[in-house]
N, C-alpha and C positions, 0 to 999 in steps of 0.2 A: 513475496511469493512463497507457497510452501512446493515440496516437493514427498510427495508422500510414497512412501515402498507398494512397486505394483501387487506385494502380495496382502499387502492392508487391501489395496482396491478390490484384490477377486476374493479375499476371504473375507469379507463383510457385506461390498457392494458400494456401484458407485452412491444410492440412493442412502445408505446408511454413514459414509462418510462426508457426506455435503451437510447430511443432519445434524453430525456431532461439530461439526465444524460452521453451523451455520450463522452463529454468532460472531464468528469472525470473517465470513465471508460480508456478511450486511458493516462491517468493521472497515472493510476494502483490504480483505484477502484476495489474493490470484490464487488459487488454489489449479497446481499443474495436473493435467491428464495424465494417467497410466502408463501408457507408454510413447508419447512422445512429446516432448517441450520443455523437459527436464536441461537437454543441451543446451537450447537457446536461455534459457534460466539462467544457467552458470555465467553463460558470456556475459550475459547483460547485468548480472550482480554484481553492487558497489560491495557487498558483506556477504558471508557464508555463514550462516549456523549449521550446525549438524551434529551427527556423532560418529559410531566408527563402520558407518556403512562407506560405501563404493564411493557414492557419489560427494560427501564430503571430500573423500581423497582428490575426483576431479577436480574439482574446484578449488580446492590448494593447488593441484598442477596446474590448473590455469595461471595461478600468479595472482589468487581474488584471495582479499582479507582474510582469515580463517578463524571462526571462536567454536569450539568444542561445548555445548550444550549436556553430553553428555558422554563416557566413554568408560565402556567396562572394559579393562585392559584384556583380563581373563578372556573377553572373548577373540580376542582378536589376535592374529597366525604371527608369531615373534617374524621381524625384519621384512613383516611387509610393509607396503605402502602408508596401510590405515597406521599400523604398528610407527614407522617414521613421523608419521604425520602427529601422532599422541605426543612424542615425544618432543613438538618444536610450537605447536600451535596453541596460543592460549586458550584458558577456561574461560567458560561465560559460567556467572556468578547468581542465581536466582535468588538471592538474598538483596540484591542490588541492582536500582534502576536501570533499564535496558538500555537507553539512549545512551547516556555516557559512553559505556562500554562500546558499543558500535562505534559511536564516535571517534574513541582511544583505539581501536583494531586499526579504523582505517586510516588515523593520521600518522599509524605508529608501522604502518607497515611498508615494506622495501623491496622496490621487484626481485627478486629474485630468492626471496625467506624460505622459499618452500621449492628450491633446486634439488632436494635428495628426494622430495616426494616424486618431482618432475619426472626425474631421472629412472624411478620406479617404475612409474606407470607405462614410461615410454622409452626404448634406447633409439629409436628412431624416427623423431617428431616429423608430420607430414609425410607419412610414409605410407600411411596406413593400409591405403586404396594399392596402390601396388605390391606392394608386399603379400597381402593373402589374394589377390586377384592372380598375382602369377603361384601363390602354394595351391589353390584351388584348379588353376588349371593344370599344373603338374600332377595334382592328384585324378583326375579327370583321364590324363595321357592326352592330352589337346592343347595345340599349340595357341598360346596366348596372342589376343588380338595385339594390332600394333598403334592402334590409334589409345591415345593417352585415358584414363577412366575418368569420368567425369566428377567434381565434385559440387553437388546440390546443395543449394540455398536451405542450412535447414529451418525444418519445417513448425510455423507456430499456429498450426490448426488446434482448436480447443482452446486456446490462451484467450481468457476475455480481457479485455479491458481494463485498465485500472479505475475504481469506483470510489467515490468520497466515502464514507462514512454515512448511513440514514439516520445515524443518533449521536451527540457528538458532546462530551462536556467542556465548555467554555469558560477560560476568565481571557478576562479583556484588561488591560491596565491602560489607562489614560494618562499621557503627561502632555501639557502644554498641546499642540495640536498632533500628537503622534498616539497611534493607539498600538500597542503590542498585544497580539493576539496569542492564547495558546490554547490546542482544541487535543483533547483525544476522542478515542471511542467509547461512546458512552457504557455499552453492555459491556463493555473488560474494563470499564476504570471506577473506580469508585471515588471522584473526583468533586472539588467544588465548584463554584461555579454557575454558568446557568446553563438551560441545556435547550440543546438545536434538533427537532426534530423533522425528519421528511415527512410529508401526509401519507407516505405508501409505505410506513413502515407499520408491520405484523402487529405489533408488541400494543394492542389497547395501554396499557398500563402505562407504556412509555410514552403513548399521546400523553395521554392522562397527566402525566408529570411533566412536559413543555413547558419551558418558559415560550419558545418560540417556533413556531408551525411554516417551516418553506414548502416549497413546489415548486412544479413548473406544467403552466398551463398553454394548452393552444386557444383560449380563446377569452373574454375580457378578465383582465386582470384585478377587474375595480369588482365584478361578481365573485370572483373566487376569493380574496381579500374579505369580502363583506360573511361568507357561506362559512369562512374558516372562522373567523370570529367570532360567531354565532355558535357553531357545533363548538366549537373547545372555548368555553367558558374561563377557565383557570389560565392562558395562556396571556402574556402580556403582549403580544404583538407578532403579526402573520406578513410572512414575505413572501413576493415571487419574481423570478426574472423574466426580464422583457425580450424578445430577441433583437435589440439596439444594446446590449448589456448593462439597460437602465434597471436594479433592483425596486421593483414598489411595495412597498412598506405601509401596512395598517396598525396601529394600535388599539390595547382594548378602549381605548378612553374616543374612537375616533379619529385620530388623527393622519394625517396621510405625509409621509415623506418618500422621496425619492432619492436614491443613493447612486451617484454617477460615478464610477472609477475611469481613470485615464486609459486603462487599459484592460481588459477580459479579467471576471474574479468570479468566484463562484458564490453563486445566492446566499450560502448557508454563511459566509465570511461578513457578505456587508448585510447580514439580519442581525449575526450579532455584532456586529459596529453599530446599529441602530440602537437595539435593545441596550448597549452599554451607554448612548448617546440621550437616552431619556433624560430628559428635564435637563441638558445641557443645551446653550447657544452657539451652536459650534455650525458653522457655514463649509468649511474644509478639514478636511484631516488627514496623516498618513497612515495606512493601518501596516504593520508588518507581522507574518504569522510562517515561519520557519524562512524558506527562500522569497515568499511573498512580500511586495516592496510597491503599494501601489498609493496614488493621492485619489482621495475620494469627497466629489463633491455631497454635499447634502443639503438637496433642496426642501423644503416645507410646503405642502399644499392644500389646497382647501380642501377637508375631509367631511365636507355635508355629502 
């Protein structure tokens, strides 16, 4: 998820930040709304990037990993918050690959690292709602109701969905019956590999350069497999899932396979287990691609 400053939103526009950023939204960015769902953000994050804005500070007081991306001390007020938080949370390193580093934050981190920021932000945690409810009706001269103030579910309106990737660069490694998969996104990596494209994805060029063409259709699978094949030329083989979680699988050369996983996996995983499965005799396999841990049958079918 990113979380961007509402005043990037109203001095640009929402329409001009979704554009600079739209290559990483089609990537499967959550890119947070303006003004609300930044809180639910924090909760729900395993890692914090950030710099020496506000909301970095929350997020170290939550007790969440913390890597400073970026921090100009100069800017920021001596013995505050942000200020504390400079002086205890490590750097994230752009000279060196992202994953590790997130990795190393979050195995390396201990509840409680980020107590002086806590302590900053708040000298009296769960407090909040009463504390200015009774300074606001002091200030009012109105006697504070006696029923307790309510505190609300917060709110994840705007939050979509988390999105796979529509372009994806792949290598596959094959040993014995186990296939280890690793995928990024294609428009931010310049990766080897072969590469996984959705058919709704913008980017002509990026058809263009498919090894492999997914979908997902509502209606025969064996016509859209045949339509794909024919419009993209250059690609070696077109998938789409079934709604049984059967993957069906065409090749340029004709061929029809069927890829069954024991359990729910996404189209664009067992296309390329196919595509790396060419010109192999391999009837079972395990593919594993970060937490993904599934046995996937592979049947061969008559592709007249």
């Amino acid at each position: 998820m990113a979380i961007v400053h509402p005043n990037v939103w109203h001095g640009h526009g929402p329409w001009q930040v979704r554009t600079w950023l739209s290559d990483c939204l089609r990537a499967g960015l959550i890119l947070v709304p303006d003004t609300e769902g930044w809180r639910a953000a924090l909760i729900a994050a395993d890692c914090v990037i950030g710099d020496h804005g506000s909301t970095t500070a929350y997020g170290a007081a939550l007790d969440r990993p913390t890597l400073l991306g970026s921090f100009p001390a100069d800017d920021v007020a001596p013995a505050s918050p942000v200020d504390v938080l400079g002086g205890i949370a490590p750097r994230l390193h752009r000279d060196r690959p992202l994953r590790p580093q997130i990795d190393r934050a979050i195995a390396a981190h201990r509840p409680g690292a980020y107590a002086a920021v806590s302590e900053l932000v708040t000298s009296a945690p769960h407090e909040a709602l009463e504390r200015l409810r009774r300074l606001c009706y002091s200030i009012m001269d109105l006697a504070e109701p006696v029923v307790e103030p309510p505190v609300h579910p917060l709110p994840t309106d705007g939050l979509s969905p988390a999105t796979a990737p529509t372009a994806m660069a792949v290598t596959c490694t094959i040993t014995d019956r186990t296939a280890s998969v690793v995928r990024y996104p294609a428009e931010l990596h310049n990766g080897s590999g072969h590469l996984v494209v959705h058919i709704d994805h913008p980017g002509r060029r990026m058809l263009g350069a498919a090894d492999v063409i997914v979908g997902d259709v509502d209606r025969d699978p064996e016509d859209w497999l045949r339509a794909v094949i024919l419009e993209h030329p250059a690609i070696a083989l077109a998938a789409v899932g079934g709604p049984d979680g059967v993957c069906h699988v065409r090749t340029r050369d004709g061929d029809r396979i069927d890829l069954v996983p024991d359990t729910s996996v996404d189209t664009a995983l067992c296309a390329s287990l196919a595509y790396s499965l060419l010109g192999k005799e391999i009837s079972e396999v395990t593919v594993t691609a970060g937490a993904i841990n599934r046995a996937v049958a592979v049947r061969p079918l008559d592709g007249s």
